[in-house]
C-alpha positions as CSV (number, residue, x, y, z in Angstrom):
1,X,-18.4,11.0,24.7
2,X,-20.2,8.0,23.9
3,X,-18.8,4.7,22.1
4,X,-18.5,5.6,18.1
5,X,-20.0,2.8,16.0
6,X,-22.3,2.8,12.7
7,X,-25.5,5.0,12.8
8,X,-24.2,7.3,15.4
9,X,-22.6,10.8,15.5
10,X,-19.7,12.3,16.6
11,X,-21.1,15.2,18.8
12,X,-18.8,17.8,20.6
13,X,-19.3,21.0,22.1
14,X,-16.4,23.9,22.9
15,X,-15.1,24.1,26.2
16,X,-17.3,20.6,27.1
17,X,-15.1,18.2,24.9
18,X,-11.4,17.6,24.7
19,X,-11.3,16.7,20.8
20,X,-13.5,19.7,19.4
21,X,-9.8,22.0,19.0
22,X,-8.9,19.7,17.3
23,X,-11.8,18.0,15.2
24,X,-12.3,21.6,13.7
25,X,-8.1,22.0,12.8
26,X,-9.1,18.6,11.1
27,X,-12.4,19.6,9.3
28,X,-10.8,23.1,7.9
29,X,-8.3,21.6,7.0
30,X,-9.4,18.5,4.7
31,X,-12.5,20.2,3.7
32,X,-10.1,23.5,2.6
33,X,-8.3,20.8,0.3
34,X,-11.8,18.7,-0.5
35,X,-13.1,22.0,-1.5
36,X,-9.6,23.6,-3.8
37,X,-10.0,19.5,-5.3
38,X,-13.7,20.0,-6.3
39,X,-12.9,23.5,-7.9
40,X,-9.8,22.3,-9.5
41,X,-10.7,19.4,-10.7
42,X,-15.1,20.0,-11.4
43,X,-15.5,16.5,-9.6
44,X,-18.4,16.9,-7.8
45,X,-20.4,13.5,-6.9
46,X,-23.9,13.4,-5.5
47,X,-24.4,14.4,-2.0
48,X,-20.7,15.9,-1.7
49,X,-23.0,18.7,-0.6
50,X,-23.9,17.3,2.3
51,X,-20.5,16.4,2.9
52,X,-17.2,14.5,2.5
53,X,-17.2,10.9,3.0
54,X,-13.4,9.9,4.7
55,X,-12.7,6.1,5.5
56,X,-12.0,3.7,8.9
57,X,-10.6,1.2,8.2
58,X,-10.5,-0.2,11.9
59,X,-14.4,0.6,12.2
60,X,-14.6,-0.4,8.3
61,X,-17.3,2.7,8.4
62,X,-16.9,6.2,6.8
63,X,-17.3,9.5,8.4
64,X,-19.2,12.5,6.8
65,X,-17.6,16.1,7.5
66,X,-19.3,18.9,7.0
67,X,-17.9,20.5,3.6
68,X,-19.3,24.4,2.8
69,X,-20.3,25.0,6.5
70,X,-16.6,24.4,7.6
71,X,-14.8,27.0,5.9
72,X,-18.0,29.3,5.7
73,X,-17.5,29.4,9.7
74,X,-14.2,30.4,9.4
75,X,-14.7,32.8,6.1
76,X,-17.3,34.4,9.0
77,X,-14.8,34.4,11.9
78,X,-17.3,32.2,13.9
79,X,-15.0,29.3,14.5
80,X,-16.8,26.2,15.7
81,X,-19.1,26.4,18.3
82,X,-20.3,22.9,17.7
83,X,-19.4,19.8,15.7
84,X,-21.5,17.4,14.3
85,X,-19.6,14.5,12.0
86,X,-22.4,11.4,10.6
87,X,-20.6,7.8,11.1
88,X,-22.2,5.8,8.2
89,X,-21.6,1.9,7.1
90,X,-18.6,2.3,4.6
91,X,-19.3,2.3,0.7
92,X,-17.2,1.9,-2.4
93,X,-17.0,5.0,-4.7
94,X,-16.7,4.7,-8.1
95,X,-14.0,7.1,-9.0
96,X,-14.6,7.4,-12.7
97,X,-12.6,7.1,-15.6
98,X,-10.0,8.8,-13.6
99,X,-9.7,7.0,-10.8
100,X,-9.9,10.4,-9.0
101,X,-12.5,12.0,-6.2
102,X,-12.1,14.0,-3.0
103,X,-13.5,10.6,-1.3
104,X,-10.7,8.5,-3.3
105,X,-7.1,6.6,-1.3
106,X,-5.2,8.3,-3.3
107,X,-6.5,11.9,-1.5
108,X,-6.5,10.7,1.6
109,X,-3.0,10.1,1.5
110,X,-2.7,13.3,0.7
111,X,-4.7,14.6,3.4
112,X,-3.2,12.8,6.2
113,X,-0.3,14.7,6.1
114,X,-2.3,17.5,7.6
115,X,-4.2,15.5,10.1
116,X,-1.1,13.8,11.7
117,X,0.3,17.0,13.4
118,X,-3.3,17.5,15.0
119,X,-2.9,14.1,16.2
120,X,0.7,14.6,18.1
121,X,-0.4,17.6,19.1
122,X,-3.2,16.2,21.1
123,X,-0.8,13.5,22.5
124,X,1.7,15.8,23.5
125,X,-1.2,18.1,24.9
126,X,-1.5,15.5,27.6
127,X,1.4,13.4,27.8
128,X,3.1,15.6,30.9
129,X,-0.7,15.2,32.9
130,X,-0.4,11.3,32.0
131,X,3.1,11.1,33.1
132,X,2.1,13.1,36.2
133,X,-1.5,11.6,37.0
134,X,-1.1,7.6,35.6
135,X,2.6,7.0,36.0
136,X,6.3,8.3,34.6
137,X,6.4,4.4,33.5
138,X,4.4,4.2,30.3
139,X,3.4,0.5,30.0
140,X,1.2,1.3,33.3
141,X,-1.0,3.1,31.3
142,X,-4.3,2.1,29.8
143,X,-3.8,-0.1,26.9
144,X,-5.3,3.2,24.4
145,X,-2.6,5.5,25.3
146,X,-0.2,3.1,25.1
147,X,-1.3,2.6,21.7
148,X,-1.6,6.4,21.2
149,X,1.7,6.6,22.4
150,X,3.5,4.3,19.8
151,X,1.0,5.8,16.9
152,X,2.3,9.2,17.9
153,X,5.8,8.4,17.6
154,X,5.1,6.0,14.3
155,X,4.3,9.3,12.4
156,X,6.9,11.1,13.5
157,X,9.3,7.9,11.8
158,X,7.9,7.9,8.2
159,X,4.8,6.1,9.2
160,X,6.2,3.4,10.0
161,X,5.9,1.9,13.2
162,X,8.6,2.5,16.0
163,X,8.6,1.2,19.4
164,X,11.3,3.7,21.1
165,X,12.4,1.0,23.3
166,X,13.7,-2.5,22.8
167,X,12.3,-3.5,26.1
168,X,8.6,-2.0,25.5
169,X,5.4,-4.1,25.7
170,X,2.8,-5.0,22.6
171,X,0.3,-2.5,22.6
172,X,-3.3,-3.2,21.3
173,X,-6.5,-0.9,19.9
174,X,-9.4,-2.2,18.9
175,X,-8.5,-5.1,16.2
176,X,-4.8,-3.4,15.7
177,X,-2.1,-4.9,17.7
178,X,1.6,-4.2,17.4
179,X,5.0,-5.5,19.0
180,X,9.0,-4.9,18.7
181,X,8.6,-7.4,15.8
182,X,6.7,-4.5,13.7
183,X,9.4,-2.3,13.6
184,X,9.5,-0.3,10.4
185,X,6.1,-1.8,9.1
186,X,4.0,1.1,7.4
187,X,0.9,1.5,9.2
188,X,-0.9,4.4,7.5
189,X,-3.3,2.8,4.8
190,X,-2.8,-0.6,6.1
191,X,-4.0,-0.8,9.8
192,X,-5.1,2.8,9.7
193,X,-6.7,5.4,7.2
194,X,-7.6,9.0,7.5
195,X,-10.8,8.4,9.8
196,X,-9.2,6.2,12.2
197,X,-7.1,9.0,13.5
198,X,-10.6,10.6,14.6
199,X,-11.7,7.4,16.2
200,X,-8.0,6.8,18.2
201,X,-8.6,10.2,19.3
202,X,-12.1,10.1,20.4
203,X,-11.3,6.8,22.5
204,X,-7.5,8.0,24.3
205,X,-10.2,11.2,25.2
206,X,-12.6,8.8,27.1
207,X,-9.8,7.5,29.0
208,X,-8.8,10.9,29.9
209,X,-12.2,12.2,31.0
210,X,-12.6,8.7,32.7
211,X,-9.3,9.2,34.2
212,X,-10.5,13.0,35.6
213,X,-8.0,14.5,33.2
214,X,-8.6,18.2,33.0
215,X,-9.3,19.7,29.5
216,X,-5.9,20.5,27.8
């Protein structure tokens, strides 16, 4: 999968890409909530259409999920044969005299408490092949995993950071970096927001495929 940045998209194909499992598990599920919001609340914005807009705050884009189209495939029993997700340059929504959208923090903070499980679950899909394949002694591995591995145990401690160790390394992804000094900082909302999970995922999978992981 290539490098994600502005102008691209995210494209992934079942069977062919290691993240498509679990992009879809993320796309039913915030577009179930996106969509049980909408009705809910009448909230509708232009283009929400076309899709819902969820924040990087690493990339400092957003990504565009498909909305209808994900739990139409699943009303049909189709599942996903393919996924297609826009990366656009980020924009500031105006939430209204409510301060409230499907696009808005405050949802998101929501939300992420269903994408965090797909996100462990991924890392713990592969964690016995990287003990196995790179080494038993994590601070061998690439710097990605490494970082993977410290998110993945961050949201399993109130998401707040946790290094498990006292003698473990500083680990480093794109402009995040952490150390044992972090303990207990919150990361979620800070370093990270709903869409970098996507990215973190997308670029630990590119180390995989490099690494002639098998599809897990």
């Amino acid at each position: 999968m290539a490098t994600v940045f502005t102008g691209t998209r995210i494209e992934t194909r079942r069977g062919q890409d290691r993240v498509h499992d679990r992009l879809a598990q993320f796309i039913v599920s915030t577009t179930a909530l996106a969509l049980a919001t909408t009705l809910v609340r009448n909230c509708r914005r232009p283009g929400s259409e076309d899709g819902m807009l969820i924040a990087s705050i690493q990339l400092r884009t957003d990504i565009q999920v498909p909305l209808i189209p994900a739990i139409q495939s699943i009303i049909d029993g189709r599942g996903f044969d393919g996924i297609s997700i826009s990366v656009l340059p980020h924009r500031e929504i105006d939430y209204g005299p409510e301060g409230y959208s499907i696009d808005s923090m405050a949802w998101q903070k929501w939300q992420a408490y269903s994408a965090w499980p797909i996100f462990i679950e991924f890392y713990e899909a592969h964690k016995d092949w990287m003990q196995k394949n790179i080494s038993k002694k994590t601070f061998e591995w690439p710097d990605v995993l490494r970082f993977g591995r410290v998110i993945r145990n961050s949201c399993s401690h109130r998401q707040t950071i946790m290094f498990p160790r006292e003698d473990e390394l500083p680990v480093r992804w794109r402009d995040i970096s952490y150390q044992q000094s972090d303990n207990e900082k919150p990361f979620m909302f800070v370093d990270m927001a709903l869409a970098d999970f996507v990215f973190l995922m997308i670029d630990m999978a590119d180390e995989l495929d490099r690494l002639g992981c098998p599809l897990l």
